[in-house]
C-alpha positions as CSV (number, residue, x, y, z in Angstrom):
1,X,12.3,37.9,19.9
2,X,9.8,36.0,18.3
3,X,11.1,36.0,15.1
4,X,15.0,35.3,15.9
5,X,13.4,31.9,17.6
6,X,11.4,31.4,14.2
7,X,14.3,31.7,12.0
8,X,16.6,29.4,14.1
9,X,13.9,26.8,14.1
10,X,13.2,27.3,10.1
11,X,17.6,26.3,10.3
12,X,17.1,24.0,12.7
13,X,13.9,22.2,10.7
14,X,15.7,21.6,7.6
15,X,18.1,19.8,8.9
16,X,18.6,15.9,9.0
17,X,17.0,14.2,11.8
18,X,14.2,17.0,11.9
19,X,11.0,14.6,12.1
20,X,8.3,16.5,11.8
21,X,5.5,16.1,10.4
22,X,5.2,12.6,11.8
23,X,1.8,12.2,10.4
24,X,-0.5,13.7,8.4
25,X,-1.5,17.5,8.2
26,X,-4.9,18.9,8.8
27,X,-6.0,22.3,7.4
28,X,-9.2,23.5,9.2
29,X,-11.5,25.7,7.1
30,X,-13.9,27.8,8.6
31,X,-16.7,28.3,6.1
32,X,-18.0,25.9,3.9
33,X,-16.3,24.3,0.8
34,X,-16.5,27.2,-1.7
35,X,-16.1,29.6,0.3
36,X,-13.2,32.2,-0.5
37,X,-10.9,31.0,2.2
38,X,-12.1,27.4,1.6
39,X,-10.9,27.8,-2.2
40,X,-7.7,29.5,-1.4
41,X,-6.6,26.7,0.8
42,X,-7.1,24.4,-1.4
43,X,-4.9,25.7,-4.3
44,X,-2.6,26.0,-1.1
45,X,-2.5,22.1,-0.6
46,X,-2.6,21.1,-4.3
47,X,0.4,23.0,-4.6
48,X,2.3,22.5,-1.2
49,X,2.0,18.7,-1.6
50,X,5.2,18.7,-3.7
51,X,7.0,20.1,-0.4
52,X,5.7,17.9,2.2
53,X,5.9,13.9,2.0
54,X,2.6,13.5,4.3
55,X,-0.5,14.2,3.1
56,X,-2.0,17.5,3.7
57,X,-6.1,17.2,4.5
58,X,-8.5,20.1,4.7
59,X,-11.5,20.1,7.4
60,X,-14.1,22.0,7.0
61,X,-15.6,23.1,10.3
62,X,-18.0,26.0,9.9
63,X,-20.2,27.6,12.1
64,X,-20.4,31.0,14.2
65,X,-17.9,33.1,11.6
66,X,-14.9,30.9,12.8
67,X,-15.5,30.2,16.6
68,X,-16.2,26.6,16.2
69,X,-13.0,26.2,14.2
70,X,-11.1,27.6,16.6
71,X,-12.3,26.0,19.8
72,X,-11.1,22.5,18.1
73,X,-8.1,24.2,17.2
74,X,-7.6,25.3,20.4
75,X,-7.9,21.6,21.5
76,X,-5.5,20.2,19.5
77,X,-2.0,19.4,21.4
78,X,0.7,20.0,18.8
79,X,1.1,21.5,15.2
80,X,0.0,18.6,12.7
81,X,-3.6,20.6,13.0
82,X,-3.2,24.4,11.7
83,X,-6.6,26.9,10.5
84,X,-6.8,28.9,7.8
85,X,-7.5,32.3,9.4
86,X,-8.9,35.7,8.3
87,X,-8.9,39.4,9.7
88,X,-12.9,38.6,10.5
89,X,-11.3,36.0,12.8
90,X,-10.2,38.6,14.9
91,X,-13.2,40.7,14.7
92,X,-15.5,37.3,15.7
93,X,-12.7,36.8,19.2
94,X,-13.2,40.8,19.7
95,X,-16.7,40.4,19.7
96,X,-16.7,37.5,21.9
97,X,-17.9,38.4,26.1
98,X,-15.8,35.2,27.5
99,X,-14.5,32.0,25.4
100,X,-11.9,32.9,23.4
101,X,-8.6,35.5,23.4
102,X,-6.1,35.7,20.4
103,X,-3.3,34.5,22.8
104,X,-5.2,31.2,22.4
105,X,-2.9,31.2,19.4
106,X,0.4,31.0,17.6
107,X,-0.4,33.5,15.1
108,X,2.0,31.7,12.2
109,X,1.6,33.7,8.8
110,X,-0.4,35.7,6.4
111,X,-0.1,34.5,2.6
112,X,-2.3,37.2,0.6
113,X,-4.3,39.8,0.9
114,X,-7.5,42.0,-0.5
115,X,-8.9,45.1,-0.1
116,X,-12.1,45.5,0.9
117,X,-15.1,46.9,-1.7
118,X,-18.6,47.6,-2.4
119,X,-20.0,45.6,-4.8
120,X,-23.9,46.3,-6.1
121,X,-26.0,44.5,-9.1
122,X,-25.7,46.4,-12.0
123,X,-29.5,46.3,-12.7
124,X,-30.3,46.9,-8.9
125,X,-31.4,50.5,-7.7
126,X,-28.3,51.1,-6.3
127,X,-26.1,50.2,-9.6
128,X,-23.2,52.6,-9.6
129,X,-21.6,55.2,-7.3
130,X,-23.9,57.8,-8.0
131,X,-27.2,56.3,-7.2
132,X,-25.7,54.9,-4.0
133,X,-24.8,58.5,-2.7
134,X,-28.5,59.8,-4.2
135,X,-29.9,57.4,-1.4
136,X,-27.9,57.6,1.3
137,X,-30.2,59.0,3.5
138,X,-32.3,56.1,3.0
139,X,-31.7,52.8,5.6
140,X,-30.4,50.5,2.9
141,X,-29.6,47.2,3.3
142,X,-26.3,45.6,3.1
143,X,-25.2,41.8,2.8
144,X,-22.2,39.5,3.7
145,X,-21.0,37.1,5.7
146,X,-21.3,37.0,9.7
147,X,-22.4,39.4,12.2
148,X,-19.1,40.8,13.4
149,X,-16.5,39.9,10.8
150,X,-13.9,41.8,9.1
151,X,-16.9,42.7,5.7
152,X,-19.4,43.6,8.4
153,X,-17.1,46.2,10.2
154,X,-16.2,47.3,7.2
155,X,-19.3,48.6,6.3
156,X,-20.1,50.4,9.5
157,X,-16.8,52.2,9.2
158,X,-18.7,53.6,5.5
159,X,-21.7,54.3,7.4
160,X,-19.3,56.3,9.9
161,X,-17.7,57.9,7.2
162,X,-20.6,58.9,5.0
163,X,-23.0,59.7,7.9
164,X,-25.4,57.3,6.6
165,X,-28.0,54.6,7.9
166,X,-27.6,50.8,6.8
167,X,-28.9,47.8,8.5
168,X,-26.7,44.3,7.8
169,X,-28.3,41.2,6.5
170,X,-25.9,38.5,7.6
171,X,-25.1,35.1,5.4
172,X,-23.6,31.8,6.7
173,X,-20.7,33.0,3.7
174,X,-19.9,35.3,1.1
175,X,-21.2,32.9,-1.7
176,X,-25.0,33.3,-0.1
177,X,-24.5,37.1,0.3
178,X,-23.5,37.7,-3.6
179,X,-26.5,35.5,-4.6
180,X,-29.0,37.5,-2.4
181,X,-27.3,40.4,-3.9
182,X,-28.1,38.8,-7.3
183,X,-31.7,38.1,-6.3
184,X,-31.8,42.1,-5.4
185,X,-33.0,40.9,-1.8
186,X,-30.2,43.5,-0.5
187,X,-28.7,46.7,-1.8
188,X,-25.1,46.4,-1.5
189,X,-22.6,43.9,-0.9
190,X,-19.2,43.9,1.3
191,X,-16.2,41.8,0.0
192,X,-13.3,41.7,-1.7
193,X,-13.1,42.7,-5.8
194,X,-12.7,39.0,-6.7
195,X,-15.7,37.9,-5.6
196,X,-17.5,39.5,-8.5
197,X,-15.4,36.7,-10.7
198,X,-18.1,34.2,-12.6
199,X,-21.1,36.1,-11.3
200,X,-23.0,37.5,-14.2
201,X,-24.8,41.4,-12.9
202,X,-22.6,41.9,-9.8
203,X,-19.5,44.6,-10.2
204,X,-17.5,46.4,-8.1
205,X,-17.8,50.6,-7.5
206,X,-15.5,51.1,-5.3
207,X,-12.2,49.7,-3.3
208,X,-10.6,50.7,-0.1
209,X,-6.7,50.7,-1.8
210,X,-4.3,53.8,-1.7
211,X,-4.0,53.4,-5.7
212,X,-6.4,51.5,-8.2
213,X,-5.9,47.8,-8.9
214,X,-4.3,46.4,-12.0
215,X,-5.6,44.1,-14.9
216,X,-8.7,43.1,-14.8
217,X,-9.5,45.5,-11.9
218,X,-8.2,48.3,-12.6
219,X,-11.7,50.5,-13.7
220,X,-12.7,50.2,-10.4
221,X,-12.4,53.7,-8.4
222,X,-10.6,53.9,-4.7
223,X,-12.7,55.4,-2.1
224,X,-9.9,58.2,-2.3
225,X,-10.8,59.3,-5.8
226,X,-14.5,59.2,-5.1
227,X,-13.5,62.0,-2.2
228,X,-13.6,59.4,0.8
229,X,-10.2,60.0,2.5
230,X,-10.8,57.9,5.7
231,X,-11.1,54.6,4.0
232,X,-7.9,54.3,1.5
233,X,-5.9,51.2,3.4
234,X,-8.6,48.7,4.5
235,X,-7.8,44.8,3.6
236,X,-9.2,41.6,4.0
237,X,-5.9,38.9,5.0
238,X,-5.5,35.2,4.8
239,X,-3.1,33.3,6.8
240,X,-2.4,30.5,9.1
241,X,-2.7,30.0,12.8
242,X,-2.3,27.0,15.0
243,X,-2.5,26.0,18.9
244,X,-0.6,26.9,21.7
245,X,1.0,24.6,22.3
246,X,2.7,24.1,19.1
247,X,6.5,24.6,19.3
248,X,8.6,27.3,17.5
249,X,9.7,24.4,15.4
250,X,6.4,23.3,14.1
251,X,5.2,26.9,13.2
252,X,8.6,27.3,11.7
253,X,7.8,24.6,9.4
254,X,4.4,25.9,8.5
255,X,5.7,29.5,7.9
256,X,8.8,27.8,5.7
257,X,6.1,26.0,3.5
258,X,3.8,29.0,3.2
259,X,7.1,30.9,1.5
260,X,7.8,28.1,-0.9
261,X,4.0,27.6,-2.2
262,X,4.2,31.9,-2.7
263,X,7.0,31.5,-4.8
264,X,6.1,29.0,-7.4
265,X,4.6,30.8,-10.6
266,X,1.1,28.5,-9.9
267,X,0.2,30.3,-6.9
268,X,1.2,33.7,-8.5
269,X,-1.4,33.2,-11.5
270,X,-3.5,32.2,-9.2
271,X,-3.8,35.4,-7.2
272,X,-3.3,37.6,-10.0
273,X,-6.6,36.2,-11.4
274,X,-8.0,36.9,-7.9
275,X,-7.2,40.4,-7.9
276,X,-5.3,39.2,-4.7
277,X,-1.4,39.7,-3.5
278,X,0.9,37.9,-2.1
279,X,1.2,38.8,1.4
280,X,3.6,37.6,3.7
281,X,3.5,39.0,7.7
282,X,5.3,36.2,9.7
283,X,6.3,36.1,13.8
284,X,6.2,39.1,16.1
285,X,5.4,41.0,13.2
286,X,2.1,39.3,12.8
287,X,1.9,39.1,16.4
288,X,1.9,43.2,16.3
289,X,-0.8,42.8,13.7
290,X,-3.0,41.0,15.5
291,X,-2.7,42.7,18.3
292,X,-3.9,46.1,16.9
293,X,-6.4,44.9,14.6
294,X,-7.9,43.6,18.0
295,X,-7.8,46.8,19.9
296,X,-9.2,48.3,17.0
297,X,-12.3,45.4,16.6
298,X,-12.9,45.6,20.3
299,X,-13.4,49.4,20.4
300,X,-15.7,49.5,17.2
301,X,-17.9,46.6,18.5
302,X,-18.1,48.1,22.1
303,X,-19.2,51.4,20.1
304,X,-21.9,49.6,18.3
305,X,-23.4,48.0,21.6
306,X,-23.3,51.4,23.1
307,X,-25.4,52.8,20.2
308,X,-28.0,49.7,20.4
């Protein structure tokens, strides 16, 4: 139902006499500038300014893996204020005891997506695939960003998987985690293949993908080859979500300008020297999306509490 009502409004929005935006637009990042979702939006609004004849800002607002983002997004009364959002979103509301639901939101679109990976320094102990299993009955420790986010559950699915120990070391963002991982003040990192990009030491060993990358990624093994079954399919998403009480029109328009940007040959070179992909999941679909990815957060946190 969802998505009939967002496709009559995307008709109904570019038609004359269609006023919105009535003002300017305001992008609310969650980390702080540099971070990966903070650099990805704003290649977003360089290029989506040719679409849109207001200007688009981007806010950052960081703090507590996205919760203080979301409570002023959860303020705001109508659709000129969007967030950039992230599957660790999800896993931060999951976690949450009272505050905050993912009906809070209009869940608007997804634009790319990675899969998730190990990364190690190269000149670390644990430098390649095969050290890492040789100590894996040791408690290593593992880095990345937030306590409860999509990188940290991640890695206790591994530790699941492998039947091994780790304790996680988090970071206010993924920059700080990469560079602790460069200083060798942890053993293994939790991201996404791009992240290695411009940082000298760090590589990937191994990516949760049904089939190996391509380009510049493509020597990196998938959990499937390295005889890890459980973990071929898991990815980290970027989108966009706004308040409530935005109307079907105002996502519509959101969702509409998220499908032009992905189709100019600028954002495509962009994610293809990301290792990223274009990724577009947009009304009840991402709705459905959501929804699972909560139920599946929720029971993997209230598993970990238990184990406390």
């Amino acid at each position: 139902m969802k998505k009939i009502i967002l496709t009559i409004a995307i008709l109904v929005s570019i038609q004359p006499g269609f006023s919105f935006p009535e003002r300017n637009l305001k992008i609310y990042v969650y980390t702080k500038p540099g971070g990966a979702i903070d650099v990805f939006i704003r290649k977003f609004q360089s290029i989506a300014k040719q679409f849109v004849d207001k200007e688009i800002l981007v806010v950052n607002k960081p703090g507590a893996g996205g919760i203080i983002s979301l409570k002023h997004l959860k303020r705001k009364p109508d659709g000129h204020t969007v967030m950039a959002v992230t599957k660790s979103n999800i896993g931060k509301i999951a976690g949450l005891r009272k505050g905050l639901k993912v009906d809070d939101f209009h869940w608007i679109t997804t634009f790319v997506t990675d899969p998730e990976s190990i990364i190690v320094n190269s000149a670390g102990d644990i430098r390649d695939w095969k050290t890492f299993i040789e100590a894996k009955d040791k408690e290593l420790l593992w880095c990345g960003p937030a306590i409860g986010g999509n990188d940290h559950i991640m890695a206790m699915k591994i530790w699941k998987t492998l039947g091994i120990k780790g304790k996680w070391i988090p970071y206010s963002g993924g920059g700080k985690a990469v560079a602790a991982l460069m200083g060798k003040h942890c053993d293994l990192y939790v991201g996404n293949p791009g992240d290695v990009i411009g940082k000298e030491g760090v590589i990937n060993i191994a990516i949760a993908a049904p089939e190996r990358m391509k380009d510049k990624f493509s020597h990196i093994a998938t959990f499937k080859e390295l005889g890890v079954t459980e973990l071929d399919n898991e990815i980290m998403w970027r989108g966009l979500a706004g308040p409530k009480k935005m109307t079907a029109k105002q996502e519509a328009f959101w969702a509409d300008l998220v499908k032009k940007v992905s189709e100019t040959d600028e954002w495509k070179a962009f994610q293809k020297k990301k290792g990223s992909k274009i990724y577009l999941v947009q009304g009840d679909e991402f709705d459905h999306l959501v929804s699972n990815e909560f139920k599946e957060f929720k029971e993997i946190i209230l598993e970990l509490r238990k184990n406390k």
